[in-house]
N, C-alpha and C positions, 0 to 999 in steps of 0.2 A: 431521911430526906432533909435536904439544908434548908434555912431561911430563903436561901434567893431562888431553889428551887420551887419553893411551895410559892414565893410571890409571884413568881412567872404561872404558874400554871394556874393561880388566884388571878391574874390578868387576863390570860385567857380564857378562862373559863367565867370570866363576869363578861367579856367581851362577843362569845356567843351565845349569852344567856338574853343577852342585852337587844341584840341583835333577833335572836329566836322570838322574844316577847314582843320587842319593837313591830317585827314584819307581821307578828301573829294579830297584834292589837288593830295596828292597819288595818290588813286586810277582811276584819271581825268587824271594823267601821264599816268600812265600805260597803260588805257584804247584806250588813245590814240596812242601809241606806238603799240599795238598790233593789231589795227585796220586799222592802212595805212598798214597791210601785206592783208587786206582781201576788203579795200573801195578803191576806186581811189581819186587821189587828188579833178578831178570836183566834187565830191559829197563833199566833205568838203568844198569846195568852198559856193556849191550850201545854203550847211546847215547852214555857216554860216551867207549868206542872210536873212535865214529862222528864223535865232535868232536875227537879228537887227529887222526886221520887228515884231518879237513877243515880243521881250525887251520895241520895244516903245510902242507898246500897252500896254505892265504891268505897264508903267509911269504912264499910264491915269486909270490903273485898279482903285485904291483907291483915285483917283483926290488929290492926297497929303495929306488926312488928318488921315492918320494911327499914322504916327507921331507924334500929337496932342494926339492920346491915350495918348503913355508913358508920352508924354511933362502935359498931363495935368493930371496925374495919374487916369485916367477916369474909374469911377465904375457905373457912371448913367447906370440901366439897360436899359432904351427908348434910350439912345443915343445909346448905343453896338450894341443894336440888329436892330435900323435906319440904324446903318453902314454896320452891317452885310449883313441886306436884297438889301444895296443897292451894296454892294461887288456882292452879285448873282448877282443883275441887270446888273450891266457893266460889268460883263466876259460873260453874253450872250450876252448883245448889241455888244461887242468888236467881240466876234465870227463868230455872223452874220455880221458884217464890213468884218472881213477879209474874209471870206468863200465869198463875194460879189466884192471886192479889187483884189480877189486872182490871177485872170485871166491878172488884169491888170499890178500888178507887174512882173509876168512871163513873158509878153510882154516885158517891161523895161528890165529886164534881160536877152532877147530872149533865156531862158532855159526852154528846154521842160520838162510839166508836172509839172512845180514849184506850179501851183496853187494847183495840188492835195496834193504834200508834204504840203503847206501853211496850206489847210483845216486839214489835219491829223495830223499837229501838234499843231495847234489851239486848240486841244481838251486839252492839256494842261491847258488853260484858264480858263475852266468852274474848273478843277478840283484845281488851284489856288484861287480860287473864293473863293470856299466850304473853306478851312482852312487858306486864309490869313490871318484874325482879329486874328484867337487865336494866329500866329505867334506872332503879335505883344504884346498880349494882356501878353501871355508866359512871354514875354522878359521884361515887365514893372513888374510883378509882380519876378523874375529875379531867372523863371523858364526854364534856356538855359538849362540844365539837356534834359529834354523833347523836346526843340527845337532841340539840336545836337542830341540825337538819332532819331530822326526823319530824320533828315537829311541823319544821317550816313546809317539808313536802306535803304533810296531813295534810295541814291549811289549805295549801292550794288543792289539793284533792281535794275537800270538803267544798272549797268555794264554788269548784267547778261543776260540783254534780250538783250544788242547791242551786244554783245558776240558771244550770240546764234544766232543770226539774221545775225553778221557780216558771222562766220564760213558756214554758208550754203547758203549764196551768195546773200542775201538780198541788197545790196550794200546802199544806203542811206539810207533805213528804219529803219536799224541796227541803226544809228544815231539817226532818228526820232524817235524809239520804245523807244530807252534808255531814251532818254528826257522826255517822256511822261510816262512810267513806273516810274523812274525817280521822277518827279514831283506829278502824283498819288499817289502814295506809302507816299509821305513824309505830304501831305498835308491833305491826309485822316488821318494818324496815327494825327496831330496834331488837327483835326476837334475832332477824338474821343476822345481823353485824353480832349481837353481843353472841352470839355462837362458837364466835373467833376467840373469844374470852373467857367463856365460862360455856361446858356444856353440860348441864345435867344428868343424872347416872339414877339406875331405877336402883334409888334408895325412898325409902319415906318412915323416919326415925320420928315419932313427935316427944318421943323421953328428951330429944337432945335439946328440942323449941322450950321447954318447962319455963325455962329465964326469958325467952323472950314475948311470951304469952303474958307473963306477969308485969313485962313493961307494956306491952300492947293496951292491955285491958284501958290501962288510963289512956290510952292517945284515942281512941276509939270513942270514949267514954267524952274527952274533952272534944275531938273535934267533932261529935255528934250533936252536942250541945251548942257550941258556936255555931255550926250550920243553921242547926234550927231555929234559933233565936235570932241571927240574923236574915235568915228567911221568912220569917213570923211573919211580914208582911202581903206576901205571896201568898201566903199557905191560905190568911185571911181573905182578901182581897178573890183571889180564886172562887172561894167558898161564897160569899155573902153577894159579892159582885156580876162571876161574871166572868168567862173567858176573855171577852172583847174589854173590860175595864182595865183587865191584866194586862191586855196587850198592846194599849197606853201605856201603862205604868213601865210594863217591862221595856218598850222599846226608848223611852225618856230615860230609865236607868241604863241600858246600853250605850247609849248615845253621848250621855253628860258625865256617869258617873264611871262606869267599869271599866274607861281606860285608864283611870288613877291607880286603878288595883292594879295592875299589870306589873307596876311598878317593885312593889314589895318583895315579890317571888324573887327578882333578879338577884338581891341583895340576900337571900335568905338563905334558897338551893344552896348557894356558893359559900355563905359560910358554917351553913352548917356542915356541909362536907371536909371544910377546912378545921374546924372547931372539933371535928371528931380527928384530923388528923396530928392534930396538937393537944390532947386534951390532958397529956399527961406532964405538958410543961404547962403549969398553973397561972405563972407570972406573963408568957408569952397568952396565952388564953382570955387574961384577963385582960392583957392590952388591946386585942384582937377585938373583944366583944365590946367593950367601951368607944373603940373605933366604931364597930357598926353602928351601935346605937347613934352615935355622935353624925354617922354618913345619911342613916333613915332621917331622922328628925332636918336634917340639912334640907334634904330634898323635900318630902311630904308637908313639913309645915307651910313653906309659901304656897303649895300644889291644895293645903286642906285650905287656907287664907283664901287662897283665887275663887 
């Protein structure tokens, strides 16, 4: 692939990446703005329980080695479709965990009924399952085009049914529905496009994953630690407080803080897909990476200042 090739398709694919997060952040504003007229603060609280405990599960969805896709520009059909089937395997085994777990964190949180929310929004999981890989699979081949309209349709699917659900007094499910429509929406569109791409063959080899288990371990490892540490807050706060003090807290950090984050993904997705695609010209890699650094701190700094 030439330099001007790889810059062009580096243009485009930071310009729907940019565009994917941009609308997503939106419409996550808004969403949320019009929804403390119709949820009470404990159900934000409650929900946002119900997304730590579902985030750490997605840690362990792919035990870290999606990553190793892009990193290794992986086209072996027996490996894809090893990962793929084994993608299905851990969003049911994760599902049946939490639908089993569920009772017991509702206890920890003595919030009534949590387990049932926990089960019902666990169905997310399965339908994560179904179109992770081609997520990734997208982004290496550095088809974000496809990624961000998928994304963008979730969105609006998700906003439309917490909408609907908040307006006729649904009060938490409104939450829970948007997540899970949400999610649905965005994972199945990326299952059926990416079909045209890659379709998996009933193979399931894990002698062939040995290399990519062993890089997993640590990504699993590190981003379960960063989650929870910077969650610590939540987890606290939940616990000592309070559904309804969370649900301050949490709606003040939606509102002020988490459209800064939005930011970072854009710049990241994209080079890291490009970083695996140059990784074995050294000189070019190191100019590349010193550029991003040099483009984050650009932007983030006046954004951490404000």
């Amino acid at each position: 692939m030439s330099e001007l090739n790889i810059s062009q398709k580096i243009k485009s694919s930071t310009k729907w990446t940019s565009i994917s997060m941009l609308t997503q952040t939106l419409i996550q504003f808004f969403q949320t703005m019009l929804l403390t007229k119709f949820i009470e603060p404990k159900d934000f609280g409650s929900f946002s329980i119900i997304m730590i405990i579902i985030t750490i599960l997605l840690i362990f969805l792919d035990l870290g080695i999606l990553n190793r896709v892009i990193q290794n520009q992986e086209n072996n059909k027996v490996i894809l479709s090893s990962i793929y089937w084994l993608l299905i395997i851990m969003g049911i085994v994760l599902y049946l965990l939490l639908f089993q777990a569920s009772p017991l964190i509702a206890d920890f949180y003595n919030t009534e009924e949590m387990d049932k929310y926990l089960r019902i929004t666990g169905i997310a999981l399965l339908f994560i399952s179904i179109g992770y890989l081609y997520q990734f699979f997208l982004q290496k081949e550095f088809l974000f085009k496809i990624t961000a309209v998928s994304e963008i349709v979730g969105v609006l699917a998700g906003f439309s049914t917490a909408l609907y659900l908040a307006i006729t007094d649904r009060g938490i499910f409104a939450l829970i529905g948007g997540y899970v429509v949400n999610n649905g929406v965005k994972y199945l569109i990326l299952f059926g496009i990416g079909l045209k791409y890659f379709k998996p063959v009933l193979a399931f080899d894990l002698r062939q994953l040995k290399g990519y288990f062993s890089f997993g371990k640590y990504q699993v490892g590190e981003k379960l630690l960063h989650y929870i540490t910077y969650n610590l807050d939540y987890i606290i706060i939940g616990r000592l407080l309070g559904s309804e003090i969370l649900g301050y807290y949490n709606l003040a950090y939606q509102l002020v803080i988490a459209p800064t984050m939005k930011i970072n993904p854009i710049i990241t997705q994209v080079s890291f897909s490009f970083f695996s695609k140059i990784k074995n010209n050294l000189a070019m890699l190191k100019k590349a990476y010193f550029k991003t650094i040099e483009f984050i701190a650009f932007i983030n700094i006046p954004l951490i200042s404000g």
